[in-house]
LUMBANU-84327 format. One record per residue (C-alpha): residue number from 1; residue in three letters; y, x, z. Coordinates in Angstrom, 2 decimals. Example, Ala and Ser with C-alpha at 12.3 -4.5 7.8 and 13.67 -1.06 7.14 Angstrom:
# residues 2
+-----+-----+---------+---------+---------+
!   n ! res !   north !    east !      up !
+-----+-----+---------+---------+---------+
!   1 ! ALA !   -4.50 !   12.30 !    7.80 !
!   2 ! SER !   -1.06 !   13.67 !    7.14 !
+-----+-----+---------+---------+---------+
# end
This chain:
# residues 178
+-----+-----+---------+---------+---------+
!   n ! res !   north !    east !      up !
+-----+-----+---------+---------+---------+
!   1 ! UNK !  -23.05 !  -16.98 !   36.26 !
!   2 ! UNK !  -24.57 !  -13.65 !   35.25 !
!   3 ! UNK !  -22.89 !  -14.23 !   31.94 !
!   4 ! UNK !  -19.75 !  -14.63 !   33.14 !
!   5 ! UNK !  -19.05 !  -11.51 !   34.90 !
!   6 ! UNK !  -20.72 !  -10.02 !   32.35 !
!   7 ! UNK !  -18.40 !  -10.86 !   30.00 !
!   8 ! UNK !  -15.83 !  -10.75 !   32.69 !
!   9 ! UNK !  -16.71 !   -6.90 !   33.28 !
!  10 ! UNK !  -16.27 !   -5.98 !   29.28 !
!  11 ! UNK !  -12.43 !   -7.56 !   29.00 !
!  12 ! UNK !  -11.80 !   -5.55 !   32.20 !
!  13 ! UNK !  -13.20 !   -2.39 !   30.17 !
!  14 ! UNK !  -11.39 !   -3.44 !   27.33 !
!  15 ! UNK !   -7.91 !   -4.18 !   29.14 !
!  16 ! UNK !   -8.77 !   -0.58 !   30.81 !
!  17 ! UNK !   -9.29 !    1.22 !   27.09 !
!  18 ! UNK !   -5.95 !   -0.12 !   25.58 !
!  19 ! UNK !   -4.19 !    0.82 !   28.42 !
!  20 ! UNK !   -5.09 !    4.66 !   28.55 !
!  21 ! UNK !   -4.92 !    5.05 !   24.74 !
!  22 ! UNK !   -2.39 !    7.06 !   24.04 !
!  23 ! UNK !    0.23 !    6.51 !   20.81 !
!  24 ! UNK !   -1.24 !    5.84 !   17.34 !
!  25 ! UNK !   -1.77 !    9.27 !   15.21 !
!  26 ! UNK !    0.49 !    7.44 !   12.32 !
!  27 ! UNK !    3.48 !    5.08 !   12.16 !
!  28 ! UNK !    2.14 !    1.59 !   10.57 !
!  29 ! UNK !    4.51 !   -0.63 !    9.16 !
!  30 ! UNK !    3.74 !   -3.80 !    7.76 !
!  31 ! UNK !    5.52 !   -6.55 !    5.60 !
!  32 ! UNK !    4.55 !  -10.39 !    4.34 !
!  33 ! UNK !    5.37 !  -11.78 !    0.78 !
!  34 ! UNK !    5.79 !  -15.19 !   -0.01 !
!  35 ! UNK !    3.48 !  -16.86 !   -1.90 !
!  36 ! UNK !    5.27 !  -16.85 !   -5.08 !
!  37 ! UNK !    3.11 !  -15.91 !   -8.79 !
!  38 ! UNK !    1.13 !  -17.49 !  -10.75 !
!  39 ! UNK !   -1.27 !  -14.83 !  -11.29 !
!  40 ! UNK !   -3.65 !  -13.53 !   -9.94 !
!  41 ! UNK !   -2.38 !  -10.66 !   -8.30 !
!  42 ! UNK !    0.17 !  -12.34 !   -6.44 !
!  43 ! UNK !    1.19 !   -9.95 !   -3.41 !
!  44 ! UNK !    1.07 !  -11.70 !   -0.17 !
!  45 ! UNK !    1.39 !   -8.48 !    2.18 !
!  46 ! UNK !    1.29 !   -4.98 !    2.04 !
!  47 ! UNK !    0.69 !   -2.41 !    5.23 !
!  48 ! UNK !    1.92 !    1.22 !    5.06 !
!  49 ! UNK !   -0.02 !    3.73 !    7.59 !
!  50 ! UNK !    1.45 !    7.26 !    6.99 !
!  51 ! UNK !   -0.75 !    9.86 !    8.78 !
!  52 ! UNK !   -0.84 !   13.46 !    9.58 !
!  53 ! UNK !   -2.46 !   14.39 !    6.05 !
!  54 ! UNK !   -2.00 !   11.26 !    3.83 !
!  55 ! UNK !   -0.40 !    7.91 !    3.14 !
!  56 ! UNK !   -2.66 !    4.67 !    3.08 !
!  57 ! UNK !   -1.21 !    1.38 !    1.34 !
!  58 ! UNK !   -2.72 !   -1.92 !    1.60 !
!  59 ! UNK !   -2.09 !   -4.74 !   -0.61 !
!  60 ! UNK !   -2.90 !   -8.19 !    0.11 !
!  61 ! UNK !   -3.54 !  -10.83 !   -2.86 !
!  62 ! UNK !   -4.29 !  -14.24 !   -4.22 !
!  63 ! UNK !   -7.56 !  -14.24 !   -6.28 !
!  64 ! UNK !   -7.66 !  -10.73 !   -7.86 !
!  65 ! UNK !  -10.15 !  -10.66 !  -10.96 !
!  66 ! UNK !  -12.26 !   -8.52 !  -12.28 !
!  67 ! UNK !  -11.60 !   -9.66 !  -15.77 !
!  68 ! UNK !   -8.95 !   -7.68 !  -17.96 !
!  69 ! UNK !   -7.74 !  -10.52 !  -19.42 !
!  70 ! UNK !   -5.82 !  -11.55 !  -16.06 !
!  71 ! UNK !   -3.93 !   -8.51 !  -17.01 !
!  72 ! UNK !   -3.93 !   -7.66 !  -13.21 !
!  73 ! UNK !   -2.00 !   -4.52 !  -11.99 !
!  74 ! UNK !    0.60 !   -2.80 !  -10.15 !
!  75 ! UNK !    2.98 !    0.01 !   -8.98 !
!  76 ! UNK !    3.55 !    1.42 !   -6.03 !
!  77 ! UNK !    6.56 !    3.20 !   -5.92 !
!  78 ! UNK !    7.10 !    6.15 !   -3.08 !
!  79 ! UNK !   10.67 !    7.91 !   -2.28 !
!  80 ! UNK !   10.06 !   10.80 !   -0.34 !
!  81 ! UNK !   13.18 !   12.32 !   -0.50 !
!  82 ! UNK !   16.51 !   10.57 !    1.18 !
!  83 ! UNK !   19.09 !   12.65 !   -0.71 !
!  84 ! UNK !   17.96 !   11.16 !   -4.11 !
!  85 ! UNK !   18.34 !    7.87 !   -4.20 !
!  86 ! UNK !   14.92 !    5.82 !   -6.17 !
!  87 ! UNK !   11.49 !    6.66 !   -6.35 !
!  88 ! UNK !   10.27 !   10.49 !   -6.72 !
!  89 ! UNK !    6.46 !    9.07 !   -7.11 !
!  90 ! UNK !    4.66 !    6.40 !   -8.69 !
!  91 ! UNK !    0.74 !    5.14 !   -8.25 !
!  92 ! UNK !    0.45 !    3.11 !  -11.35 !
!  93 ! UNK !   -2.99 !    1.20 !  -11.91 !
!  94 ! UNK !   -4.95 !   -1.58 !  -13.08 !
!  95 ! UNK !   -6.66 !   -3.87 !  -10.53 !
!  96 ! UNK !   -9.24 !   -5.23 !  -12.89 !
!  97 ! UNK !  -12.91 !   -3.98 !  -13.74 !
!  98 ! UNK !  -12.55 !   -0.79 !  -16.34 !
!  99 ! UNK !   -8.85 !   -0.05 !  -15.85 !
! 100 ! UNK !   -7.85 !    3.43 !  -14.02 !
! 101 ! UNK !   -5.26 !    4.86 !  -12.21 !
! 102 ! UNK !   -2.78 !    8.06 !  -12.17 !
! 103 ! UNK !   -0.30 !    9.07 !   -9.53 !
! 104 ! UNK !    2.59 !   10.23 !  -11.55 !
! 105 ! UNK !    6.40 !   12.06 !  -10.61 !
! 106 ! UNK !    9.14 !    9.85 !  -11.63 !
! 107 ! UNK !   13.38 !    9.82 !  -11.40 !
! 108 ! UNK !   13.70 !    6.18 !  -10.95 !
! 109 ! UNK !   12.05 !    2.57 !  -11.30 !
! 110 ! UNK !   11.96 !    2.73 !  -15.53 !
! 111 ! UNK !    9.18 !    3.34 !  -17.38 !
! 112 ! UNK !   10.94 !    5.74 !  -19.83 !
! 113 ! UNK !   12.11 !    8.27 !  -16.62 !
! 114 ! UNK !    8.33 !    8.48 !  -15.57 !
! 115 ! UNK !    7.15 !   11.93 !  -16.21 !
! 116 ! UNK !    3.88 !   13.79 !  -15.24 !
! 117 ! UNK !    0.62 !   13.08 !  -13.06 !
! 118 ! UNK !    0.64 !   14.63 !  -10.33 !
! 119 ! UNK !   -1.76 !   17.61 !   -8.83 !
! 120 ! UNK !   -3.36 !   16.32 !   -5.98 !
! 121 ! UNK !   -5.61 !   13.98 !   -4.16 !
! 122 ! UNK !   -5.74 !   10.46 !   -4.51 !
! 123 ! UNK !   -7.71 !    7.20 !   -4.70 !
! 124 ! UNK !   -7.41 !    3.56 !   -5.18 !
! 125 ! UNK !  -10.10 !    1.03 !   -4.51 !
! 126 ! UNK !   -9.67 !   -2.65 !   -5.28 !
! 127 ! UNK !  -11.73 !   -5.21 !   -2.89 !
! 128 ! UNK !  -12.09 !   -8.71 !   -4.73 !
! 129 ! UNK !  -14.11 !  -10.61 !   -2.38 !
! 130 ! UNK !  -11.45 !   -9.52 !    0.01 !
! 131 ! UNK !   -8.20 !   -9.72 !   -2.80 !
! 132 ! UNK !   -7.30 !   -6.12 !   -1.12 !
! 133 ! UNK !   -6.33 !   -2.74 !   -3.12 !
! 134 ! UNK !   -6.19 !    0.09 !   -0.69 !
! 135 ! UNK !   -4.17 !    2.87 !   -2.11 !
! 136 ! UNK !   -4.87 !    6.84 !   -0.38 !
! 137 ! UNK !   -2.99 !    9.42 !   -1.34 !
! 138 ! UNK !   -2.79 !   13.10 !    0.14 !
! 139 ! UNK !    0.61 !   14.70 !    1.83 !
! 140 ! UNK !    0.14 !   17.71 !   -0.22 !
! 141 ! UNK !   -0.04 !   15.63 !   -3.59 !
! 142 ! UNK !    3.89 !   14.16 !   -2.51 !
! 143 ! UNK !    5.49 !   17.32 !   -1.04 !
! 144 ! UNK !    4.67 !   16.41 !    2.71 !
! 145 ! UNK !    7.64 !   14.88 !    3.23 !
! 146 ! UNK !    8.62 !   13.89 !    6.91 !
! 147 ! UNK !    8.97 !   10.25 !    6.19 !
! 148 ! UNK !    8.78 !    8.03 !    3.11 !
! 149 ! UNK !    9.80 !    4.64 !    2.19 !
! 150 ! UNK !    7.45 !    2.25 !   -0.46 !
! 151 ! UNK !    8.80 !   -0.30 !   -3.45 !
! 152 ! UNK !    5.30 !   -2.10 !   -4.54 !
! 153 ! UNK !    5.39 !   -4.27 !   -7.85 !
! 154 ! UNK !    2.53 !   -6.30 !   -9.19 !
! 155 ! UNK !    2.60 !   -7.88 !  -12.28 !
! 156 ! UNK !   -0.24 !  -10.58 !  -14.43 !
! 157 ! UNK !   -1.10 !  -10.81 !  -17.59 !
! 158 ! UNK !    2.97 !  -10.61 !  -18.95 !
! 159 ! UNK !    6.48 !   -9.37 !  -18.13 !
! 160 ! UNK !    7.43 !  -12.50 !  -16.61 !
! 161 ! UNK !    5.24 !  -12.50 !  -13.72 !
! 162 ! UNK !    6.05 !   -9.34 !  -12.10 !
! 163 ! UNK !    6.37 !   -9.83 !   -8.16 !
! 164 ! UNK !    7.67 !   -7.39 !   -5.87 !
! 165 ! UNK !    7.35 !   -6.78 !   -2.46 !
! 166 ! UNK !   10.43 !   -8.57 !   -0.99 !
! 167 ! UNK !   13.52 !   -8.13 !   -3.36 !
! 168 ! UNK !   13.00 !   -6.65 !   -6.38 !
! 169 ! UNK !   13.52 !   -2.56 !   -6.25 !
! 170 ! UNK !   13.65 !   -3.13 !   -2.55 !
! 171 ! UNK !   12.46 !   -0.42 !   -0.60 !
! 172 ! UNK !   11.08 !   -1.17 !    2.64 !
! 173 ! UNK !   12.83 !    0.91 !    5.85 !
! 174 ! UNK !   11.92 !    4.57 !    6.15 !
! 175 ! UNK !    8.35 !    5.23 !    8.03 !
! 176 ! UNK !    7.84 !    8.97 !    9.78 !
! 177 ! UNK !    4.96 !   10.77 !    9.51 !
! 178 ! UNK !    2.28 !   10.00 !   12.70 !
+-----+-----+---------+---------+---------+
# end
């Protein structure tokens, strides 16, 4: 019995704590991905948390390797600014052991408009017993802009398995700064 109102006492604490916590400090926005690659980077979600001084990205995957040879990697495309249409920033990386990673300015989804890194904080960790890359980057490195909207492409070992986040060059809806 003393077990059960013990236990009975924490939900009530619980229910009590979510209910006087006040909004979240970000906007969080979250999307699925069908289960649609080959490879081994296959993107099966992706969660965008834009805070008061930076942007954390999520990716969810199918079996991400360490091994170069699954040719695992991906872009995450960022448009800060909604008077230009496309991307203004890309974080372009490798997911497997040995490759690296460089947040670069861009004018649109094509390789041959991408044009310098940028100055700035930024980090990318990839989690393979948990198929996860969690991408930070820093308001100051994008301009602070007041809301952004994210494009995220993965691709295997060729051009033919690319998979994008929804429809390709699709953007998901614009998320404000927390």
């Amino acid at each position: 019995m003393k077990t059960i109102a013990t236990a009975a006492a924490g939900l009530a604490a619980a229910a009590l704590t979510l209910t006087l916590a006040g909004p979240a400090n970000a906007e969080l926005y979250g999307v699925d991905d069908a289960n649609d690659s080959p490879h081994g980077s296959d993107l099966y979600s992706a969660q965008i948390d834009y805070k008061e001084r930076k942007v954390v990205i999520k990716t969810v995957h199918d079996n991400l390797r360490r091994a170069p040879s699954s040719g695992s990697g991906g872009v995450v495309f960022l448009d800060t600014d909604p008077e230009d249409a496309g991307p203004e920033y890309a974080f372009v990386a490798g997911y497997t052991e040995g490759t690296d990673y460089q947040l670069i300015e861009v004018d649109a989804f094509r390789p041959e408009t991408w044009g310098e890194p940028v100055d700035g904080n930024y980090d990318m960790d990839v989690n393979y017993a948990d198929d996860t890359v969690r991408f930070e980057i820093s308001r100051a490195a994008i301009d602070r802009p007041d809301e952004i909207r994210v494009a995220i492409r993965v691709s295997g070992p060729s051009f033919a398995s690319r998979d994008w986040l929804g429809p390709e060059h699709g953007f998901t809806p614009w998320i404000a700064r927390g």
